[in-house]
TIRO-2110 file (N, C-alpha, C; in Angstrom, 1 decimal):
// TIRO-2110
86.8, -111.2, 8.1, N, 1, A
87.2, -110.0, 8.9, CA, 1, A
87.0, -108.7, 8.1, C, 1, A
86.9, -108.8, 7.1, N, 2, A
86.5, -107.3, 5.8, CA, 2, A
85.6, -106.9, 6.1, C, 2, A
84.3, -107.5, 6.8, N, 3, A
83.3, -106.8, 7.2, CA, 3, A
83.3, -106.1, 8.3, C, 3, A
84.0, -106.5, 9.3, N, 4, A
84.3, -105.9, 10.7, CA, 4, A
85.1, -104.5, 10.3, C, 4, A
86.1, -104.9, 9.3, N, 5, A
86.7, -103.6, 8.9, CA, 5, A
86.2, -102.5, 8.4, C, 5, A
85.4, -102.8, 7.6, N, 6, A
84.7, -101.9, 6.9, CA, 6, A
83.8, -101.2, 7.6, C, 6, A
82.9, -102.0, 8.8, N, 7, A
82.5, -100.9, 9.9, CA, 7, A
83.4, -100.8, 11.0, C, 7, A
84.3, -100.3, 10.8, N, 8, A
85.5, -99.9, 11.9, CA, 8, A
85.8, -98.8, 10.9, C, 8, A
86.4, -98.9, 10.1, N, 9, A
87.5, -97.8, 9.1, CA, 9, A
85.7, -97.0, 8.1, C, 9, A
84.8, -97.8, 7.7, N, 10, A
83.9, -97.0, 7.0, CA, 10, A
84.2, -97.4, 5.5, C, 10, A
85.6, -97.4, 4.6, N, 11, A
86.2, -97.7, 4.0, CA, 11, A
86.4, -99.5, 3.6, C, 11, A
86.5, -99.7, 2.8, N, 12, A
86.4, -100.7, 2.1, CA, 12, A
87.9, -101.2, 1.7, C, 12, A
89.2, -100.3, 2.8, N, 13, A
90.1, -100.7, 2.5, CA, 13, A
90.7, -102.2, 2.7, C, 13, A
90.3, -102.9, 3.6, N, 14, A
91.1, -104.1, 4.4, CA, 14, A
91.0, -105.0, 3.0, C, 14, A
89.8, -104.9, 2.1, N, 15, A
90.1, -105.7, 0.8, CA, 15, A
91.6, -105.4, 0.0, C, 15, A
91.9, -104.8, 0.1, N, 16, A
93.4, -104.3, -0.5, CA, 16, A
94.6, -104.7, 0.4, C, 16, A
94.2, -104.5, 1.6, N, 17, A
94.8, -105.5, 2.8, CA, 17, A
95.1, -106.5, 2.4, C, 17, A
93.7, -107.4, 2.8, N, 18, A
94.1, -108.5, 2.4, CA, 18, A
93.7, -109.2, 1.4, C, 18, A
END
């Protein structure tokens, strides 16, 4: 799901997420 985040937010945060 880190990839979907990262084109949603742009940001590379959800890795720190999760």
């Amino acid at each position: 799901m880190r990839n979907t985040m990262v084109q949603s937010g742009g940001k590379d945060t959800s890795a720190q997420q999760n």
